[in-house]
KETOR-573312 format. One line per field, with one value per residue (C-alpha): x, y, z; residue in one letter; residue number from 1. Coordinates in nm, 2 decimals, decimal comma. Layout:
! KETOR-573312
x <- X / ...
y <- Y / ...
z <- Z / ...
aa <- A / ...
i <- NUM / ...
***
This chain:
! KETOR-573312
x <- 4,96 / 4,72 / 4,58 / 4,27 / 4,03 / 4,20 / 4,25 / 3,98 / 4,12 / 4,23 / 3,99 / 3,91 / 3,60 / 3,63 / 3,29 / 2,98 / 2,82 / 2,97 / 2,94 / 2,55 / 2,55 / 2,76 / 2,52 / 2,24 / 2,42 / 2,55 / 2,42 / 2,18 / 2,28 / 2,55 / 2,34 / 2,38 / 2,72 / 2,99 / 3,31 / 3,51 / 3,30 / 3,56 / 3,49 / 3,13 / 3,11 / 3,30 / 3,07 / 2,78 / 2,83 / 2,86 / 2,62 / 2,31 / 2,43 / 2,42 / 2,06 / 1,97 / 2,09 / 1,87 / 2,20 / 2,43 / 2,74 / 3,06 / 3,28 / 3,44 / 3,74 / 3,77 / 4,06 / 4,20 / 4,27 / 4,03 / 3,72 / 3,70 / 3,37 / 3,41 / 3,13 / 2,89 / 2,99 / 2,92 / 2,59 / 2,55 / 2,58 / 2,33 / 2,09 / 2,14 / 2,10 / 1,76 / 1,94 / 2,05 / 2,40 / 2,48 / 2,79 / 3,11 / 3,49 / 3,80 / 3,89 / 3,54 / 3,58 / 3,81 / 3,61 / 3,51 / 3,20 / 3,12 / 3,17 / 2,94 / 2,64 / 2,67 / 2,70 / 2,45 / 2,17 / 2,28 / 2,01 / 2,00 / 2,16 / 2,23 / 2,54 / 2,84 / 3,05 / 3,38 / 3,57 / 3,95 / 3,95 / 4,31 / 4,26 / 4,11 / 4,30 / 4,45 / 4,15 / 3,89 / 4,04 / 4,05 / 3,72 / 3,62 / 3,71 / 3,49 / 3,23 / 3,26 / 3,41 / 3,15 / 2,88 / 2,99 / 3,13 / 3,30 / 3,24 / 3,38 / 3,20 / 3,32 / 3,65 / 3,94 / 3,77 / 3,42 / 3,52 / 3,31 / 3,30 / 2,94 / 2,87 / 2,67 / 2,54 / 2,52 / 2,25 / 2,45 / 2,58 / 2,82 / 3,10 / 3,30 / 3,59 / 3,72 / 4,03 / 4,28 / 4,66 / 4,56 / 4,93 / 4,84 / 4,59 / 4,73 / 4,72 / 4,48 / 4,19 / 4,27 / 4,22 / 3,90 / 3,74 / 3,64 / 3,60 / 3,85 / 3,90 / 4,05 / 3,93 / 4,17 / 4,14 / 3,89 / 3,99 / 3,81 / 3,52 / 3,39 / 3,46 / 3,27 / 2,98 / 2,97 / 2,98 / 2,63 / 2,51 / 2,53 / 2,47 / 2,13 / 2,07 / 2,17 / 1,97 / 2,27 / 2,23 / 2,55 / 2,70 / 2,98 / 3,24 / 3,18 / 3,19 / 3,55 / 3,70 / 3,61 / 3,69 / 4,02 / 4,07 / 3,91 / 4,24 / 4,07 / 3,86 / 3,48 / 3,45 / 3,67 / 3,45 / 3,12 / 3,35 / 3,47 / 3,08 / 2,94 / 3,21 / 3,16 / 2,78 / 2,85 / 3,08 / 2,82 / 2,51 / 2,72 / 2,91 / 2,70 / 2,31 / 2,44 / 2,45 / 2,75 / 3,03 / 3,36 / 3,49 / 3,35 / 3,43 / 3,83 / 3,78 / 3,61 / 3,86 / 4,16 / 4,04 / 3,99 / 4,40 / 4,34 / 4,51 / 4,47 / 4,65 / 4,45 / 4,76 / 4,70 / 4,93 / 5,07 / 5,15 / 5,30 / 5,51 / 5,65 / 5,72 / 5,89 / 6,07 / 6,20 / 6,35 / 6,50 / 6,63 / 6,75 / 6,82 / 6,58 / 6,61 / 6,68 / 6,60 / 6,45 / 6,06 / 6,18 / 6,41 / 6,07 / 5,89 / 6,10 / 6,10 / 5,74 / 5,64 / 5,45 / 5,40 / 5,55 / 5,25 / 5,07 / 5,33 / 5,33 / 4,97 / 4,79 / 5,02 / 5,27 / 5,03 / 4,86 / 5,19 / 5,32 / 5,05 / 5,10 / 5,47 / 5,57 / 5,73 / 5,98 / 6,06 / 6,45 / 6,66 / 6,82 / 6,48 / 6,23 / 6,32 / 6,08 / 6,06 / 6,10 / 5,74 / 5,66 / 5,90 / 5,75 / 5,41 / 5,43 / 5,69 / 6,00 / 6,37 / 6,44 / 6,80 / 7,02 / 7,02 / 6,62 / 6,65 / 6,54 / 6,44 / 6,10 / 5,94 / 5,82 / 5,40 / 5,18 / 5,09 / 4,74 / 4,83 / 4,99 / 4,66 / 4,55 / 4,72 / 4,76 / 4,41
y <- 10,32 / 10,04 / 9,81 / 9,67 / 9,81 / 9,75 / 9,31 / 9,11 / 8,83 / 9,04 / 8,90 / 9,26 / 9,42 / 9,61 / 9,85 / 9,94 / 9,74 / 9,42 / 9,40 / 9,45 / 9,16 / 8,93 / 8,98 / 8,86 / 8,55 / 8,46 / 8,17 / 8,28 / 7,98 / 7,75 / 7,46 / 7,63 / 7,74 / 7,53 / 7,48 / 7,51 / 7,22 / 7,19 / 7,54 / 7,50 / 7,18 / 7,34 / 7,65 / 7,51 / 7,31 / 7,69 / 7,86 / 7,57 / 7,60 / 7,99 / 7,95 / 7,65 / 7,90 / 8,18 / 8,39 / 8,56 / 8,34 / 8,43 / 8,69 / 8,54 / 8,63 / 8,53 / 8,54 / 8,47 / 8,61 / 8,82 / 8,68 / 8,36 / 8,44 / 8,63 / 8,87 / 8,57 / 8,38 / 8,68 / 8,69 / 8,35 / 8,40 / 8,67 / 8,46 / 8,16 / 8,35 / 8,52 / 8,84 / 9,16 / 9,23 / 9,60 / 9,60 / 9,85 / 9,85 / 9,94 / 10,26 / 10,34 / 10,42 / 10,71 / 10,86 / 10,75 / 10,88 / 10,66 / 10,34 / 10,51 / 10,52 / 10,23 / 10,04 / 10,20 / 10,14 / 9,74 / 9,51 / 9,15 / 8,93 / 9,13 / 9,09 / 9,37 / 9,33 / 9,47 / 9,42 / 9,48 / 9,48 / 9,49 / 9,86 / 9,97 / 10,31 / 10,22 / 10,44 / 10,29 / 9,96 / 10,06 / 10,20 / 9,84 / 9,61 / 9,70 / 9,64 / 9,31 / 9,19 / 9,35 / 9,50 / 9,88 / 10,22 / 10,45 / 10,76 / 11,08 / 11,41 / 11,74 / 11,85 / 12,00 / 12,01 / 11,96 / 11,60 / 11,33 / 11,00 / 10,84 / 10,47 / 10,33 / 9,97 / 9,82 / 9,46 / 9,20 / 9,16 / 8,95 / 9,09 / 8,90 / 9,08 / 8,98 / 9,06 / 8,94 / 9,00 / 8,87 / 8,88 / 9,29 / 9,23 / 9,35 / 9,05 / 9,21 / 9,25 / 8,88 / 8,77 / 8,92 / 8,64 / 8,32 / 8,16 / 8,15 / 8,06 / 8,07 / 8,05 / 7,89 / 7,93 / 7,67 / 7,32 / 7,38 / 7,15 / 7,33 / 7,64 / 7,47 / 7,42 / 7,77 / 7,89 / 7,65 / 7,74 / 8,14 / 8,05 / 7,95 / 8,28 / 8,47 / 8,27 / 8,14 / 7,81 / 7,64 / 7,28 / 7,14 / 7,12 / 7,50 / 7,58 / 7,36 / 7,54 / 7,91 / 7,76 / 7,66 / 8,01 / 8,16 / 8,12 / 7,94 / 8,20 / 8,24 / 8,60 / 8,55 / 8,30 / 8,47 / 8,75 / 8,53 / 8,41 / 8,75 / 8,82 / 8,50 / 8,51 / 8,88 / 8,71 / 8,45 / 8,70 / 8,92 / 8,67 / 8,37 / 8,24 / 8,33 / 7,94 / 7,89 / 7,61 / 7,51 / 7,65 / 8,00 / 8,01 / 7,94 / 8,18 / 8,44 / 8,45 / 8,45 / 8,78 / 8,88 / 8,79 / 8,51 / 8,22 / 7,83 / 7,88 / 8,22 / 8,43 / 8,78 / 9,03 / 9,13 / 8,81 / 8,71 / 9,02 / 8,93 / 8,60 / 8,74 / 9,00 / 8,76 / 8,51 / 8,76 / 9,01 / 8,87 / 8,48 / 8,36 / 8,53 / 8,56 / 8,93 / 9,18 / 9,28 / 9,66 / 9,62 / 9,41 / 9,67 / 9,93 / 9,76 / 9,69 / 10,03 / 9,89 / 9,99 / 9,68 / 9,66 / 9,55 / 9,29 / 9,15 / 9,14 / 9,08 / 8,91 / 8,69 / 8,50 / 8,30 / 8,27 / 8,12 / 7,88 / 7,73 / 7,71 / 7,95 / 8,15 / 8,08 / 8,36 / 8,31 / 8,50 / 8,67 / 8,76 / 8,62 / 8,33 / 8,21 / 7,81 / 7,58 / 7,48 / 7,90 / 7,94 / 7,59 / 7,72 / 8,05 / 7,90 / 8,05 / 7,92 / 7,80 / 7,96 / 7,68 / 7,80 / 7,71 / 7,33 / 7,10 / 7,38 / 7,22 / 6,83 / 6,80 / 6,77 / 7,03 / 7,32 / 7,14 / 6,90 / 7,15 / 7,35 / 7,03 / 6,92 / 7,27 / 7,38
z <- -0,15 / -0,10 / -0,33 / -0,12 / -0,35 / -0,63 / -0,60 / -0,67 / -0,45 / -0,13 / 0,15 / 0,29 / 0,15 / -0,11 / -0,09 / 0,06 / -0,13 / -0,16 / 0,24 / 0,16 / -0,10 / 0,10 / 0,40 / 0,22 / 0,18 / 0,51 / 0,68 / 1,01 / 1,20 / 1,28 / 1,10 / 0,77 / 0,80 / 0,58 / 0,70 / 1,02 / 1,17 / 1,46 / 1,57 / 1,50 / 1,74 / 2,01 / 1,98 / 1,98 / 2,34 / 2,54 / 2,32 / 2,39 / 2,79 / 2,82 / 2,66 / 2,87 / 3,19 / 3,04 / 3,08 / 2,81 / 2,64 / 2,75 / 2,58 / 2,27 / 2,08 / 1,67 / 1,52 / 1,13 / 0,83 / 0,68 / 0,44 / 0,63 / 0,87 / 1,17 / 1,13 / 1,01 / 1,32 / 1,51 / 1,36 / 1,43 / 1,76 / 1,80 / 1,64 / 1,80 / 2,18 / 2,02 / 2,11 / 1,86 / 1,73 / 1,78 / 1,55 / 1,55 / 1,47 / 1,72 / 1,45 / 1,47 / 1,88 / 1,94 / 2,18 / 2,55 / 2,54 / 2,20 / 2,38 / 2,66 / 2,41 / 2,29 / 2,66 / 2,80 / 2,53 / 2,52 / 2,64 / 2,83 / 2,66 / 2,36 / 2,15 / 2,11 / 1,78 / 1,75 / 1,47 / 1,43 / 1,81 / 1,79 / 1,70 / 1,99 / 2,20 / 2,51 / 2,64 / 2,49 / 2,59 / 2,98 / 2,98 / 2,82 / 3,13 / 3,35 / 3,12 / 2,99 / 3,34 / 3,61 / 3,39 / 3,45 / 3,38 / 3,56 / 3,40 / 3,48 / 3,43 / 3,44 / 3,50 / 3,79 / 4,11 / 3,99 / 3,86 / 3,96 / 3,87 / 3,83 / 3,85 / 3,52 / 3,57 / 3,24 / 3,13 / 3,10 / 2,75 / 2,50 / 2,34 / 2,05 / 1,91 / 1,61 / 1,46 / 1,19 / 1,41 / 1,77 / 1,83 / 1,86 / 2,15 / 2,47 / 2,73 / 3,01 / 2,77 / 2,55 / 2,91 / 2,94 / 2,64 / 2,80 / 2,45 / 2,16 / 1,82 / 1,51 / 1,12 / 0,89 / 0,53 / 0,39 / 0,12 / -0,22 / -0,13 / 0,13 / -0,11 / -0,40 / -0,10 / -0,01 / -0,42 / -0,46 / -0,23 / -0,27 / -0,66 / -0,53 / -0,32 / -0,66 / -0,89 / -1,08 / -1,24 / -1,16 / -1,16 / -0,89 / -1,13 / -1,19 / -0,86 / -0,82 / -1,03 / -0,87 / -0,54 / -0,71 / -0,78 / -0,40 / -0,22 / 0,06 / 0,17 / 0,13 / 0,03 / -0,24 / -0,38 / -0,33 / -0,54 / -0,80 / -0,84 / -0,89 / -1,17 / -1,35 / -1,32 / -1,50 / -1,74 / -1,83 / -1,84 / -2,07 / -2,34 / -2,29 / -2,26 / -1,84 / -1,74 / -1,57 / -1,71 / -1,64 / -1,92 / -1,90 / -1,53 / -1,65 / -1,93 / -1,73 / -1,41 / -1,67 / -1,78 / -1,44 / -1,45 / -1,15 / -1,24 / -1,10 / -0,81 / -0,74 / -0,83 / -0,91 / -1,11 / -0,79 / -0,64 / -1,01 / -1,02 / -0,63 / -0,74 / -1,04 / -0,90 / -0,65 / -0,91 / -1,19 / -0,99 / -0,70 / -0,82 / -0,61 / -0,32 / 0,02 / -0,03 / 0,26 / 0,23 / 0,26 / -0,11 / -0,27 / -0,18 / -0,35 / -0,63 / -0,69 / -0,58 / -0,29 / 0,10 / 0,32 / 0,48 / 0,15 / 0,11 / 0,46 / 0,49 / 0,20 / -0,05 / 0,14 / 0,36 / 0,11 / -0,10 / 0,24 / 0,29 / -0,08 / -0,08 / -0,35 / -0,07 / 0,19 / 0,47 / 0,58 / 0,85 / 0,56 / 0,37 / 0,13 / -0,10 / -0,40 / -0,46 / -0,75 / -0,72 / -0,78 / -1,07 / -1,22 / -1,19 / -1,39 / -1,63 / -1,49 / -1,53 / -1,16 / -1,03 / -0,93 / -0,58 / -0,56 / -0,70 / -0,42 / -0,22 / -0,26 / -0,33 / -0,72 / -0,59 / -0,83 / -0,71 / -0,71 / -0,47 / -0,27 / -0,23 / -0,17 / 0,14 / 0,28 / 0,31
aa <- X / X / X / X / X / X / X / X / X / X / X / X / X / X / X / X / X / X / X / X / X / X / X / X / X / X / X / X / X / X / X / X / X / X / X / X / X / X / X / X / X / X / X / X / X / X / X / X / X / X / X / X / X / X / X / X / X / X / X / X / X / X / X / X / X / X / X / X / X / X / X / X / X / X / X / X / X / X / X / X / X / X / X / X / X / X / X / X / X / X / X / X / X / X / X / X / X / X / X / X / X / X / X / X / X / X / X / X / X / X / X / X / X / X / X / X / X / X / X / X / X / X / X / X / X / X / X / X / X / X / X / X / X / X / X / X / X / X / X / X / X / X / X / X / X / X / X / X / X / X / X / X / X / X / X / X / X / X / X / X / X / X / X / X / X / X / X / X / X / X / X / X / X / X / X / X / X / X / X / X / X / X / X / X / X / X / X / X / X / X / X / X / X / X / X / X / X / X / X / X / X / X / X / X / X / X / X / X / X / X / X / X / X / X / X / X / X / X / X / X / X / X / X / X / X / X / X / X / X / X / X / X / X / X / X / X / X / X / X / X / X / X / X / X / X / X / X / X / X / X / X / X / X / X / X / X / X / X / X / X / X / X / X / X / X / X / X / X / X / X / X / X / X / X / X / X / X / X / X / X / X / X / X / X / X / X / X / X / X / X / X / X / X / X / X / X / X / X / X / X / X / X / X / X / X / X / X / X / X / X / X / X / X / X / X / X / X / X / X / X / X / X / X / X / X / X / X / X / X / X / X / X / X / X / X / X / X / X / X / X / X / X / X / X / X / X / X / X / X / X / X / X / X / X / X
i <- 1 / 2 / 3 / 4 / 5 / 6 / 7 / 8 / 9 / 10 / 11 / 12 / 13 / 14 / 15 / 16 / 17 / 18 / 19 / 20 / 21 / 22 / 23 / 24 / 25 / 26 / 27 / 28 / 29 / 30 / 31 / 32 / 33 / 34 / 35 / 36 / 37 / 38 / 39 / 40 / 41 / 42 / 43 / 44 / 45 / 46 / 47 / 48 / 49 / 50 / 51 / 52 / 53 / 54 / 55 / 56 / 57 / 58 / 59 / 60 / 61 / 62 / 63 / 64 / 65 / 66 / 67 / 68 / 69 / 70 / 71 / 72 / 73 / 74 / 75 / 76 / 77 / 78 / 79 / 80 / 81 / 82 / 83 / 84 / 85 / 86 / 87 / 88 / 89 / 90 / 91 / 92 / 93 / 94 / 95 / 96 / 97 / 98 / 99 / 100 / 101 / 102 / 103 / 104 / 105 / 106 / 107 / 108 / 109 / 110 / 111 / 112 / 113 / 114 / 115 / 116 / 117 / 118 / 119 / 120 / 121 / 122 / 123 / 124 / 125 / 126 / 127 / 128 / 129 / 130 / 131 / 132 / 133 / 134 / 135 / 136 / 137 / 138 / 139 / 140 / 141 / 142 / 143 / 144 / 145 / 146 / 147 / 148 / 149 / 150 / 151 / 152 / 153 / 154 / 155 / 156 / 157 / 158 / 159 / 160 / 161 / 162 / 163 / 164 / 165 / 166 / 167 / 168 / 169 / 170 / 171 / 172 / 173 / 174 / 175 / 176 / 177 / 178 / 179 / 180 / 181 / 182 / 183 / 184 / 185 / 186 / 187 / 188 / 189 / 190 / 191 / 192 / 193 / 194 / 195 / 196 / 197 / 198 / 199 / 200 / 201 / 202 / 203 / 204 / 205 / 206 / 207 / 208 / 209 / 210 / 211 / 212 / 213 / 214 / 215 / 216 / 217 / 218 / 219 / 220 / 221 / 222 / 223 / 224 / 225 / 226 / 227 / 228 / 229 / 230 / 231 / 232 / 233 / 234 / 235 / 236 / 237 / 238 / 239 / 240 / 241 / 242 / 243 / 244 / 245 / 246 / 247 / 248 / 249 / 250 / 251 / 252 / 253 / 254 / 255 / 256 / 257 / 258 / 259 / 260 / 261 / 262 / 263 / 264 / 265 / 266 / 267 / 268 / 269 / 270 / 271 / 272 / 273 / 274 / 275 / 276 / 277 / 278 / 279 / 280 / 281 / 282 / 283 / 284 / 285 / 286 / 287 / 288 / 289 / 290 / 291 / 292 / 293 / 294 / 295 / 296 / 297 / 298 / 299 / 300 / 301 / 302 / 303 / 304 / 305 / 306 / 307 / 308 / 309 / 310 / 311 / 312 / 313 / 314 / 315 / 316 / 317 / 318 / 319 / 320 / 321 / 322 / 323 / 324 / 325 / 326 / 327 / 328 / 329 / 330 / 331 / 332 / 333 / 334 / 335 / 336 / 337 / 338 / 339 / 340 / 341 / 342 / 343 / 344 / 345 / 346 / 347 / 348 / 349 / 350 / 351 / 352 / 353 / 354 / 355
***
């Protein structure tokens, strides 16, 4: 079972159409884009080069956890090269000859998307080199003693890969990027930044301190925001004049069940499980996920990361442990064996320093 369509703050997409809405509000150059300014410096010096040398950029490689901009930056890219994004996804490509079409219709300069790159066949991903490292196929046609292998020259093109476990990539084709970099989640004022200004694009009167306390709530990742926005706007259209305060935002993402630490149900019931049944822990992912009724991959992927990053959970040699600061935050009695596991900051200061 998976619960990526079910979480409100997962920083996968959840539909269709949310990936429509949230490209109407991506930024079309690196200018407008908040956040990340040490990536955006250090992209900008080989993208204004390649265009200075009328030649494609190099390959380039993103990597992060989901929601935090990869496909905008690839965007970005595009747009700042004058070029087109032809856009696809490593599940997408099962087939040889898929990748062929797509190749072989690419123009100078123009810009190949691949997300969840890390995905890619091993066949798919041999086929690949030649490409993005001498501009050509090999393809083979027919079959037995008729084979025959036919040369393809292909325009010279970018390719940025994205993907969200670059640990996954094989090493000949991570080679193949000249250019890498990696998103980190986002601190709540450049969250607040990116909820203005996507509450202008929506026409949703909003103030900073409404837009702090969503980002409060966005565990530091954009598309959570732009998420949480669109429910509170809702929330506000719906039970109020739709003007957006501090209060309704609070009121509205409560009923949502986010809390001020951007905790879900699920990541309250980990926590929880964690502390009453097992005393705190350590206790293996494979017995958590028993008892919550959950796949481990759920769990490994898209609830412990952020619970990591804020401190409520440790991972041991001998399993998962919960902290004092988690059991303080949703009001739990903290076993003895967790006292002093962690200093006495809030949990706000802890998002704080950690994003």
């Amino acid at each position: 079972m998976t619960v990526s369509r079910e979480r409100v703050i997962t920083g996968a997409e959840i539909s269709a159409d949310e990936d429509l809405v949230n490209f109407t509000l991506r930024p079309s150059t690196l200018s407008e884009y908040v956040g990340q300014k040490a990536l955006c410096d250090k992209l900008q010096v080989p993208l204004q080069a390649a265009k200075g040398r009328n030649e494609p950029c190099e390959h380039v490689l993103l990597y992060g956890p989901p929601g935090l901009g990869k496909t905008t930056l690839a965007h970005i890219i595009a747009n700042e090269m004058n070029s087109k994004l032809v856009a696809t996804s490593g599940p997408s490509l099962t087939r040889t000859g898929d990748l062929m079409g797509i190749l072989t219709n690419l123009n100078e300069g123009d810009v190949l998307f691949i997300d969840e790159i890390h995905r890619l066949g091993p066949a798919i991903e041999e086929f690949i080199y030649p490409a993005i490292e001498d501009f050509k196929v090999d393809f083979v046609v027919d079959k037995g003693a008729f084979a025959k292998v036919i040369n393809v020259p292909l325009k010279r093109f970018t390719l940025v890969g994205a993907t969200t476990r670059a640990g996954l990539l094989s090493a000949p084709l991570r080679d193949r990027f000249g250019l890498f970099y990696h998103l980190d989640f986002y601190p709540v004022d450049e969250l607040a930044e990116i909820v203005m200004r996507s509450a202008g694009l929506l026409n949703t009167g909003i103030n900073h301190d409404s837009a702090t306390v969503i980002a409060g709530r966005s565990r530091g990742t954009p598309r959570i925001a732009n998420r949480l926005l669109r429910r509170v706007r809702d929330y506000a259209a719906v039970k109020s004049d739709g003007s957006v305060t501090p209060e309704l935002s609070s009121l509205a993402l409560d009923k949502e069940g986010i809390d001020s630490q951007g905790l879900d149900s699920l990541d309250r019931k980990l926590i929880k499980v964690i502390v009453e049944f097992y005393k705190g822990g350590p206790v293996g992912i494979e017995a958590l996920a028993a008892t919550l009724s959950e796949e481990i991959d759920t769990l490994v992927d898209m609830v412990e990361p952020y619970l990591l990053k804020i401190g409520f959970v440790q991972r041991t040699p001998r399993g998962r442990m919960a902290t004092a600061r988690a059991c303080e935050h949703l009001g739990l009695k903290t076993p003895k064996e967790l006292i002093g596991t962690t200093s006495a900051r809030t949990a706000d200061d802890t998002q704080e320093s950690l994003f």
